[in-house]
C-alpha positions as MATLAB code, in Angstrom:
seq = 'XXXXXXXXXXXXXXXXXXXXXXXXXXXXXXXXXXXXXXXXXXXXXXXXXXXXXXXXXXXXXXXXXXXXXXXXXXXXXXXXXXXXXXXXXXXXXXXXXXXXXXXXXXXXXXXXXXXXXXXXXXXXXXXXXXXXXXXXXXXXXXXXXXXXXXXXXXXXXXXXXXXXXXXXXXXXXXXXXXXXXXXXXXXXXXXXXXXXXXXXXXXXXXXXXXXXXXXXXXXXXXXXXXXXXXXXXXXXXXXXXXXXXXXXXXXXXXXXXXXXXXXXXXXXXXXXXXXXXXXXXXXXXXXXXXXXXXXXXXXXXXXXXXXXXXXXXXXXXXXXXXXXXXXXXXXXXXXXXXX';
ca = [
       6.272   -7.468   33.329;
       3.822  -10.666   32.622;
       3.699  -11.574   29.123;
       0.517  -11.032   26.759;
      -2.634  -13.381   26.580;
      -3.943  -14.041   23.595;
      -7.238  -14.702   22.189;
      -8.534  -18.408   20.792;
     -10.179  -17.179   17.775;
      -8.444  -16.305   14.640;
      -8.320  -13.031   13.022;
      -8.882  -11.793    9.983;
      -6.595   -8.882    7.906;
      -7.858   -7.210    4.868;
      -5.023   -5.243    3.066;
      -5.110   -2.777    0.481;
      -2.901   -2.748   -2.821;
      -0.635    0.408   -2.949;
       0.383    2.859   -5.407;
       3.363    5.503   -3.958;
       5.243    8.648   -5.146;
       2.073    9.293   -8.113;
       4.710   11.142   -9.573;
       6.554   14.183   -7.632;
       5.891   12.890   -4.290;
       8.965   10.955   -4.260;
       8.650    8.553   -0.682;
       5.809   10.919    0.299;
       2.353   10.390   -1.635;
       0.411    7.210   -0.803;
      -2.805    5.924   -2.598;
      -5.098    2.943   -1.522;
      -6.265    0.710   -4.003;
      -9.139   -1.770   -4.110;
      -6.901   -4.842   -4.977;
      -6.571   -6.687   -1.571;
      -4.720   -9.411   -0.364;
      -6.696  -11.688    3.333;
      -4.762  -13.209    5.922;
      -6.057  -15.536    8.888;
      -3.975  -15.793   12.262;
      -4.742  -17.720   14.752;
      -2.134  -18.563   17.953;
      -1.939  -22.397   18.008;
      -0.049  -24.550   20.761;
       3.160  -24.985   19.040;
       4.779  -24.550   15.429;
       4.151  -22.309   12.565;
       1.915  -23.246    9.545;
       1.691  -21.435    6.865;
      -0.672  -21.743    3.615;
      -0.716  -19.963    0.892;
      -3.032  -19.341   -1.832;
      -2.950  -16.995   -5.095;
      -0.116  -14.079   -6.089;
       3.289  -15.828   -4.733;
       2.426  -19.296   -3.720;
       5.003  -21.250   -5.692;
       7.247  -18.862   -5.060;
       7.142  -17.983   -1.116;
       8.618  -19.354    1.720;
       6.292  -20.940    4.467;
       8.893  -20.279    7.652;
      10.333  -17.610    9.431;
      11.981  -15.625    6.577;
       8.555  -15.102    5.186;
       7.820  -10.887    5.286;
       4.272  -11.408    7.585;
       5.573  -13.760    9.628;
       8.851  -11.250   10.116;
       6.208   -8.775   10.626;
       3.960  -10.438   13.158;
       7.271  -11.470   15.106;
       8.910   -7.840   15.751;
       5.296   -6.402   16.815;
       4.953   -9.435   19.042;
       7.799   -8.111   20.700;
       7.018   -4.807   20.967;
       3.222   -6.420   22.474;
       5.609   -8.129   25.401;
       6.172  -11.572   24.208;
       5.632  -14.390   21.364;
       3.074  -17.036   21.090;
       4.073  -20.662   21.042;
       2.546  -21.315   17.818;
       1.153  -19.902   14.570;
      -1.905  -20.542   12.008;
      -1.550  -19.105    9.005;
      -3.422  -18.511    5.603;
      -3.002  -16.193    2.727;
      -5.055  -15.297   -0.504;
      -2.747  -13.025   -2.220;
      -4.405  -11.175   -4.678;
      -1.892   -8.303   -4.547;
       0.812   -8.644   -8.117;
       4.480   -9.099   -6.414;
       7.538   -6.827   -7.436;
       5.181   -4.606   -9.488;
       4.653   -1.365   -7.502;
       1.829   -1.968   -6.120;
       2.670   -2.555   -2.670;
       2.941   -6.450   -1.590;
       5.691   -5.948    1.128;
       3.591   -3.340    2.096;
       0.306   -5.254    2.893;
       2.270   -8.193    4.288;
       3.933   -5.943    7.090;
       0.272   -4.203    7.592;
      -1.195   -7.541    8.578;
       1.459   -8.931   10.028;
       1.845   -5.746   12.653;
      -2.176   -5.315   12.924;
      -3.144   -9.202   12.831;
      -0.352   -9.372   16.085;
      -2.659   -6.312   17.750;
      -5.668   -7.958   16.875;
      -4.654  -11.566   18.475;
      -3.182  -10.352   21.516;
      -5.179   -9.326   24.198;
      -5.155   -5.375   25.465;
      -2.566   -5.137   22.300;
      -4.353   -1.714   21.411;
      -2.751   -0.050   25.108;
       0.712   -2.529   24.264;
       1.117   -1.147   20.747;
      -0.830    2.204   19.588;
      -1.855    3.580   16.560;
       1.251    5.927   16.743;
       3.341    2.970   16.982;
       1.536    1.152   14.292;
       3.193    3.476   11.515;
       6.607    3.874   13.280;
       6.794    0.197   13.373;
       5.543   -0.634    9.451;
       7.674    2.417    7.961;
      11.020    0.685   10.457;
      10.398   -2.108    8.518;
       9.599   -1.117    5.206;
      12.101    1.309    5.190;
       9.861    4.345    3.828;
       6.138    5.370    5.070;
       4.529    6.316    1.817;
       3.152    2.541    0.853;
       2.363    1.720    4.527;
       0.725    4.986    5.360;
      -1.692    4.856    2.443;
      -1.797    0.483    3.316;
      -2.880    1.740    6.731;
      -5.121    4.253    6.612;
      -6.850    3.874    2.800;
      -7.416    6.913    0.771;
      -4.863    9.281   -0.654;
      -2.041   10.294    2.258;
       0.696   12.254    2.604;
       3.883   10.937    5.087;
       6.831   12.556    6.779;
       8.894   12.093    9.710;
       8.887   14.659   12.346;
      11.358   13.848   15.080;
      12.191   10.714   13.829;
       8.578    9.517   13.623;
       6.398    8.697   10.924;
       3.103   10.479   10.851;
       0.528   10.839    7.782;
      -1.935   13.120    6.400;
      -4.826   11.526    5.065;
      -7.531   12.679    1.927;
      -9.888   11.685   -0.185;
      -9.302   11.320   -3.913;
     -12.674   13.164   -6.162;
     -14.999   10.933   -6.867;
     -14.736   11.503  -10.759;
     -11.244   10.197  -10.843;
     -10.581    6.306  -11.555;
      -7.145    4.458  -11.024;
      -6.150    2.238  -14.061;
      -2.994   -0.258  -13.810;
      -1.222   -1.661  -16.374;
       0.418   -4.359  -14.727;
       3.440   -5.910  -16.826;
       4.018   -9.864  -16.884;
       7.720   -9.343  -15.309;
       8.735   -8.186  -11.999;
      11.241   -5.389  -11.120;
      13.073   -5.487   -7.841;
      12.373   -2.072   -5.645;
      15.914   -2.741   -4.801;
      17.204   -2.292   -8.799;
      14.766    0.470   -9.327;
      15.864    2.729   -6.246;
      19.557    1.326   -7.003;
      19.384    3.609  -10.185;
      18.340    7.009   -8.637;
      21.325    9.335   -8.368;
      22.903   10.689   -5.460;
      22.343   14.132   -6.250;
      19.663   15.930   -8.684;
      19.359   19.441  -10.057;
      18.092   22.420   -7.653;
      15.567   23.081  -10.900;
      14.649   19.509  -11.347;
      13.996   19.629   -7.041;
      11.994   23.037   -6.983;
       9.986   22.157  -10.268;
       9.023   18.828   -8.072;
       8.108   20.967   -5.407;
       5.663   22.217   -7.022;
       3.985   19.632   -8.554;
       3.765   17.751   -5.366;
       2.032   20.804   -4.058;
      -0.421   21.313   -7.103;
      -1.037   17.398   -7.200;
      -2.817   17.878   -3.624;
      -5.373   20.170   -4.728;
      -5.657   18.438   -8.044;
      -6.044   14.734   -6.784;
      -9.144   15.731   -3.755;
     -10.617   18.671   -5.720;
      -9.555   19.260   -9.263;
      -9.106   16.899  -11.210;
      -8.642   18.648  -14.090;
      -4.647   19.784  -12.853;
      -3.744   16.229  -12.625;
      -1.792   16.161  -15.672;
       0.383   18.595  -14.855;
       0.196   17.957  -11.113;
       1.742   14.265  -11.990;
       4.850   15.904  -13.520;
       8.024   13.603  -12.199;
      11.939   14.922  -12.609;
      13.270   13.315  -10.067;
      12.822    9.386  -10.279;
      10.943    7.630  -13.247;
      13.209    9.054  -16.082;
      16.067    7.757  -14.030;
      14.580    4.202  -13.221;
      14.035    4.016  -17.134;
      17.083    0.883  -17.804;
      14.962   -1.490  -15.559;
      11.446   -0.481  -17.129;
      11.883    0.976  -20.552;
       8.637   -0.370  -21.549;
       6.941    1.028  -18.604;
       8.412    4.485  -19.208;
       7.603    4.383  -22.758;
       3.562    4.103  -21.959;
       4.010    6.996  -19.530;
       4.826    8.931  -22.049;
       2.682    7.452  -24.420;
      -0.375    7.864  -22.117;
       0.587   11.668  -21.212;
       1.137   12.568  -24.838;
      -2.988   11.166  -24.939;
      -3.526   13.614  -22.192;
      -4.133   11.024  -19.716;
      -2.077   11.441  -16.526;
      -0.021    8.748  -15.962;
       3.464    7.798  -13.996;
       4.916    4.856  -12.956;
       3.490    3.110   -9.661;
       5.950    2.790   -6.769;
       9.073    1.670   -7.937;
       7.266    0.117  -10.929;
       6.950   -1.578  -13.198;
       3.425   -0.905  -12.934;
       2.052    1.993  -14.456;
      -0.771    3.823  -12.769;
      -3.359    6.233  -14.823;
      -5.417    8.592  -12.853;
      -8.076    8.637  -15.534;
     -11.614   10.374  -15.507;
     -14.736    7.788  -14.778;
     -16.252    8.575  -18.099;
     -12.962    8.099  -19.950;
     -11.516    5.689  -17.894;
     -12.631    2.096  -19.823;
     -11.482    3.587  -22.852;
      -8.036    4.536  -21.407;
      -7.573    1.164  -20.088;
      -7.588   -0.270  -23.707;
      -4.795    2.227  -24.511;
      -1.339   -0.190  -23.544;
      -1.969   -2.607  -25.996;
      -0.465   -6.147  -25.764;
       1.879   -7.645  -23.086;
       0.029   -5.972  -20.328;
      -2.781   -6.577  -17.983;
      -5.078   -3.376  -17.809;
      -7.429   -3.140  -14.999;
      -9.759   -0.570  -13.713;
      -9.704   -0.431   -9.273;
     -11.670    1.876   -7.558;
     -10.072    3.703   -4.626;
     -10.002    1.925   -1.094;
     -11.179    3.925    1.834;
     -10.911    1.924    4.169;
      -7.451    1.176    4.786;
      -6.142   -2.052    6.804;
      -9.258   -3.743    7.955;
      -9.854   -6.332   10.887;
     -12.883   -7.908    9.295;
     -15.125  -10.722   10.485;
     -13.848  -13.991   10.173;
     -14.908  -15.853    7.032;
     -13.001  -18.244    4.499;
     -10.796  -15.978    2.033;
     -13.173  -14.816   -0.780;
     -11.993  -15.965   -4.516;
     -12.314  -12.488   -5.552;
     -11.987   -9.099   -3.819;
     -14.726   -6.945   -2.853;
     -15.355   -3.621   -3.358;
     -13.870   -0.819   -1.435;
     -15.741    0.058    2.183;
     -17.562    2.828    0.846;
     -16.764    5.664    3.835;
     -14.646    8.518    3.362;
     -13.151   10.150    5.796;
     -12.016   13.649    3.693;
     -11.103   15.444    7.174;
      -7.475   16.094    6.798;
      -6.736   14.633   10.207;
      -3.515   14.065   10.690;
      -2.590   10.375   11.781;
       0.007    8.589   13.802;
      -1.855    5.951   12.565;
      -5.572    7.384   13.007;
      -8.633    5.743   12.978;
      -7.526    2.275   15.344;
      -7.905   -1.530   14.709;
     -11.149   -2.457   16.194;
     -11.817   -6.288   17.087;
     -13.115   -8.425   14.393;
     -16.701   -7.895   13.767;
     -16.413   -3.752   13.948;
     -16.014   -1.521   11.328;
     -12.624   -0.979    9.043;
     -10.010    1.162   10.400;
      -9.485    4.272    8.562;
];
């Protein structure tokens, strides 16, 4: 089988920040966040270059250990062969090793910005294989389902394949992060979980995860109780006491909160009246900020220089309850978002 082509012009990837688990879905809920991080690949001759702007760039490598260029490699596999050479630039925007999904939106574009730049990649790798190949390397499909698609989602595996549900969030609800100055490795975090919990603390989960569908799309008014947690962020609270602590703090207010991901971030899913007050509620030593949702999901946009600041959320909404082997497909640059 002959190799893939590729195109001359450079692609641009728009990815979403991530919040996962929003409580009881433990590795299951996704939500997309409009925080997003831009990437621009082009194939060149020979070499890799990478640059690297914003969240991370004193800090990450510019060579084949780096998590895109990982990324774009194993899908360029799967797409039938590598390029000679890569062109690479970041604008990270995205908080590292804060629950909000970074090594999610680098293996997004990496695996879509490979589709995009090779041509016929869209018959080579499918939307199907999209997810497979993101939750393979992430290790879990909640952050790169909701990365992928935008919007609220729900992920499983069925066979051994990832697939994802996805929603829309109401439109009265607003996401609030407190983001904390100091990292926590996912790796620490999940390293605390036990083996084993409680057939009550499981079934009581159950539920929640159940309610918190109906509360997060349609009423709002459940999601305190909906965002009821036994089974991880009590657990994970050595590595993030002070994270933990405003949970609770921010729940005893009535606002429902839980830790983001494997934290340290905490996310409030606040009402849009309320929701500039609640963000004054942590105090000092964090950095509140008010994101709307993202709808849009992992985005093959035009090609322009990487903005300074990120834009608002593509405003369509989906809502249909498809189900998605990765559903909506990466169109060439120029079309509309995925998702």
């Amino acid at each position: 089988m002959a190799g893939p082509a590729f195109r001359a012009a450079a692609v641009r990837v728009r990815t979403p920040a991530t919040s996962a688990n929003l409580g009881p879905g433990f590795d299951a809920f996704g939500l997309s966040l409009g925080l997003y991080d831009d990437v621009v690949v082009r194939v060149a001759d020979s070499g890799l270059h990478i640059d690297i702007a914003g969240e991370g760039a004193s800090t990450l490598p510019r060579d084949e250990s780096h998590l895109l260029v990982r990324s774009l490699r194993t899908a360029f596999d799967l797409l039938g062969g590598q390029p000679r050479g890569l062109e690479i630039v970041c604008a990270n925007r995205i908080p590292h090793g804060r629950g909000l999904g970074s090594s999610s939106a680098a293996i997004c574009a990496g695996i879509v910005a490979a589709r995009a730049v090779t041509i016929g990649g869209e018959a080579r790798l499918d939307d199907t294989a999209l997810l497979e190949l993101a939750t393979e390397i992430e290790g879990h499909p909640d952050n790169v389902a909701a990365c992928l698609l935008g919007g609220f989602t729900l992920a499983w595996t069925e066979s051994g394949v990832a697939r994802a549900i996805r929603m829309d969030p109401a439109d009265s609800v607003v996401p609030v992060v407190f983001v904390p100055g100091k990292p926590v490795l996912t790796e620490t975090a999940r390293g605390l979980l036990p083996r084993t919990v409680p057939h009550v603390d499981a079934a009581a989960n159950a539920g929640r995860a159940a309610l918190l569908v109906e509360a997060l799309t349609r009423r709002p008014e459940l999601l305190l109780p909906a965002t009821e947690d036994r089974l991880h962020q009590e657990y994970r609270a050595p590595a993030m006491p002070q994270s933990v602590d405003l949970v609770n703090r921010l729940r005893a207010d009535g606002v429902p909160a839980v830790i983001s991901g494997a934290g340290p971030t905490v996310l409030a899913l606040a009402e849009d009246s309320a929701a500039d007050k609640v963000a004054q509620l942590a105090g000092e030593g964090w950095a509140a900020n008010r994101l709307g949702f993202d709808t849009a999901g992992t985005s093959v946009l035009p090609l322009v220089a990487p903005e300074a600041t990120a834009p608002a959320a593509d405003p369509s909404r989906d809502g249909s309850g498809q189900v998605y082997g990765f559903g909506g497909g990466v169109r060439e640059p120029g079309d509309a978002p995925i998702g």
